[in-house]
DONU-8355 format. One record per residue: residue in three letters; x, z, y of N, C-alpha, C, O in turn. Coordinates in steps of 0.02 Angstrom, whole numbers, padded with zeros to 5 digits, always signed. Layout:
! residues N
ALAXZYXZYXZYXZY...
END
This chain:
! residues 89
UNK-00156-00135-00456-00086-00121-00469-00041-00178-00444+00017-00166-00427UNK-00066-00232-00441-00015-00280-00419-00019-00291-00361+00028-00328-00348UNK-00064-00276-00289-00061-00249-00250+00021-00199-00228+00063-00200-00183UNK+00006-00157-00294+00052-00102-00268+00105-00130-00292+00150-00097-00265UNK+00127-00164-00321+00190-00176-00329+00206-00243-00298+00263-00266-00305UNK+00162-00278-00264+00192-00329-00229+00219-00278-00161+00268-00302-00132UNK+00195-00214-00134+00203-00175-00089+00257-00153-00089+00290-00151-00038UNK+00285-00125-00164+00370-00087-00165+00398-00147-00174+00457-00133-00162UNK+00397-00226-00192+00440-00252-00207+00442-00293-00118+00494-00321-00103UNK+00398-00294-00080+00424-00313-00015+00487-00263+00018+00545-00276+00033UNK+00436-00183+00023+00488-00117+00044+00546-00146+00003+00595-00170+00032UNK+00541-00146-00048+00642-00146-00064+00665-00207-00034+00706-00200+00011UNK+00647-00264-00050+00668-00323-00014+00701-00300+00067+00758-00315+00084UNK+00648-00257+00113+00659-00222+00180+00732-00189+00187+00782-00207+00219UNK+00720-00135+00143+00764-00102+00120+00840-00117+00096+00888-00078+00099UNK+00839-00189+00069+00904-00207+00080+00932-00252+00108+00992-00263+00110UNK+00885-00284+00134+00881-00324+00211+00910-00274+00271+00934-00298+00323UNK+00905-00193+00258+00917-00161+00307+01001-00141+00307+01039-00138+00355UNK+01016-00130+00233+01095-00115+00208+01137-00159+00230+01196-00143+00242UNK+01110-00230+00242+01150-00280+00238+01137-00290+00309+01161-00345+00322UNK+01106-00259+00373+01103-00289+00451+01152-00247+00479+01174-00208+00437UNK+01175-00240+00532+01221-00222+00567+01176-00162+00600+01200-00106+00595UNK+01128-00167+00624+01106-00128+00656+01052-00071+00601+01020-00023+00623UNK+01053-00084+00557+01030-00048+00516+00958-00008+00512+00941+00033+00470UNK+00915-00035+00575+00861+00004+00588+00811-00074+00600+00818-00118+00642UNK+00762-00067+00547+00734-00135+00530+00633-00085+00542+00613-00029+00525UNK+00611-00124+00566+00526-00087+00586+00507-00094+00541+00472-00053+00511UNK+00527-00160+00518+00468-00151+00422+00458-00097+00398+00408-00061+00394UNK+00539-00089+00369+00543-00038+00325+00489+00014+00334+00451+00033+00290UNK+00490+00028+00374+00444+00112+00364+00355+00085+00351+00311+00118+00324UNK+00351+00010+00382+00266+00010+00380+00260-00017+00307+00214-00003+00269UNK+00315-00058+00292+00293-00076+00208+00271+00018+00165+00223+00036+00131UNK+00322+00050+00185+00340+00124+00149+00272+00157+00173+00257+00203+00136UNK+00227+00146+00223+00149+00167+00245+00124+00145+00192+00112+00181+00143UNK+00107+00057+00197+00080+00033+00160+00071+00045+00090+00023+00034+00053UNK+00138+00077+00079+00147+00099-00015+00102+00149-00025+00065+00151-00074UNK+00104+00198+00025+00077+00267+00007+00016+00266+00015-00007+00303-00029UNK-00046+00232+00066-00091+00215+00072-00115+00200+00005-00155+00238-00022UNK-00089+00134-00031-00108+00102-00074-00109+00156-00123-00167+00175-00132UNK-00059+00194-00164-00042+00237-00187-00111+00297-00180-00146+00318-00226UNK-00113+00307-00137-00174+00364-00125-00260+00298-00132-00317+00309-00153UNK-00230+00244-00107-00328+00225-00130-00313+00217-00200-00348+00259-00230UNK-00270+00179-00249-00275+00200-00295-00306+00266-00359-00338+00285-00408UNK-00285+00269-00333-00295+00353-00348-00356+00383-00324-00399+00392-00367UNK-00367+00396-00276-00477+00390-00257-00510+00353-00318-00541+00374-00367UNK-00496+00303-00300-00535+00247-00344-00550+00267-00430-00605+00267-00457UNK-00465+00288-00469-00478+00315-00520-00527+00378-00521-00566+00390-00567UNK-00521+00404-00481-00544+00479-00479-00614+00459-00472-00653+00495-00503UNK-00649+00392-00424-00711+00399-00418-00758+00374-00500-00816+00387-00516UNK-00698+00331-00544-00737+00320-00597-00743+00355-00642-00774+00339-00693UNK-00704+00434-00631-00679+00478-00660-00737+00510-00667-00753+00525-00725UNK-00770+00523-00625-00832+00544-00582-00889+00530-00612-00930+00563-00643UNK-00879+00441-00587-00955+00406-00632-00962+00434-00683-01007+00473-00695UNK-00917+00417-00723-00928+00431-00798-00948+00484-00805-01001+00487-00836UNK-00917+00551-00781-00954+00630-00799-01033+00612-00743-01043+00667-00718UNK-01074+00575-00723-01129+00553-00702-01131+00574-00623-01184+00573-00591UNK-01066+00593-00593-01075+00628-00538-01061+00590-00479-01021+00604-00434UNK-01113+00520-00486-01118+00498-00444-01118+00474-00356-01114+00415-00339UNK-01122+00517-00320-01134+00559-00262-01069+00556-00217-01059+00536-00160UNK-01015+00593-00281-00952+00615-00256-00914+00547-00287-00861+00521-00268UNK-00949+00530-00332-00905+00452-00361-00909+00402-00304-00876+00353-00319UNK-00935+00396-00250-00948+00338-00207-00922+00406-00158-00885+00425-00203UNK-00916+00436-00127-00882+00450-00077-00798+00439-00095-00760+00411-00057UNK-00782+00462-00147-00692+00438-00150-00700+00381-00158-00662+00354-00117UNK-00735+00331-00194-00724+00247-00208-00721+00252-00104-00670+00237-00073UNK-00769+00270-00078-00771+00241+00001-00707+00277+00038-00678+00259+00090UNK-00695+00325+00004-00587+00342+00022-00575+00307+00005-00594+00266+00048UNK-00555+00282-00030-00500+00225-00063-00503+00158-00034-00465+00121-00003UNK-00567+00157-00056-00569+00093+00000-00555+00083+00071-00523+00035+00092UNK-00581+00129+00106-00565+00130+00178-00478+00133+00185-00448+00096+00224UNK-00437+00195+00129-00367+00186+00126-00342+00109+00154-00308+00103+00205UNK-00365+00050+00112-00330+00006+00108-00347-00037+00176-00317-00085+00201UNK-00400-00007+00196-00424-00058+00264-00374-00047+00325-00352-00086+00367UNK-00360+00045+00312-00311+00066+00373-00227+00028+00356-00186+00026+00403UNK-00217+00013+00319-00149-00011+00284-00116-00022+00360-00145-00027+00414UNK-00058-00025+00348+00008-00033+00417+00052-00093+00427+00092-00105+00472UNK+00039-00120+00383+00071-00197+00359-00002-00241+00358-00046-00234+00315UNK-00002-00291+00421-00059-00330+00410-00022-00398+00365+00032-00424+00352UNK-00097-00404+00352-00114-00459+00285-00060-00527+00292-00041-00563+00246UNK-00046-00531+00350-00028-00608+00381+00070-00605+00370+00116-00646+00373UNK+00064-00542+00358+00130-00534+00327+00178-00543+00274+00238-00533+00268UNK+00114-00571+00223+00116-00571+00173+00123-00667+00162+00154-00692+00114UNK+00101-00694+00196+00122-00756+00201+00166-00807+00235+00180-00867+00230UNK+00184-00739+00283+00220-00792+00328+00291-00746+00322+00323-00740+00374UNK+00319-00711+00257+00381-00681+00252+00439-00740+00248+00416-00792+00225UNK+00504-00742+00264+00547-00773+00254+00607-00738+00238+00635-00701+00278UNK+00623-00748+00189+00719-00687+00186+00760-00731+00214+00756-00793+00216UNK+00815-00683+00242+00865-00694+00291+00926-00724+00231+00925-00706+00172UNK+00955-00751+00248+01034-00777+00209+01092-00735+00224+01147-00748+00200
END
């Protein structure tokens, strides 16, 4: 989860980084807004695969855990983005 919300709290950061540029069309924006939904959907696998375990249905519990996971590998916002952000004044 904190994943995902370090994800919407960059997108909005984007997002009004974009209100406030002149030109109004910023590339982030839309790959943070990938990134959300990605995350958003492995999330969600992941619950579903322990959802799974537990009723013992093992099989199909590791094929969504391996959705979910793979979700986050395809992500659209690489990692290095995440450290080397700076906001504008």
């Amino acid at each position: 989860m904190a994943y995902i919300n370090g994800l919407r709290s960059f997108g909005h950061k984007s997002e009004l980084a974009a209100k406030r540029s002149r030109s109004k069309k910023r590339e982030s924006t839309s790959k943070w807004m990938d990134a959300l939904t990605r995350a958003e959907r492995a999330h969600w696998l992941c619950r579903k695969a322990a959802e799974l375990a537990r009723e013992g249905k093992l099989g199909e519990a590791e094929e969504s855990a391996t959705s979910g996971i793979n979700e986050l590998k395809e992500r659209s916002v690489p990692y290095s983005v995440f450290l080397i952000w700076v906001p504008d004044n």
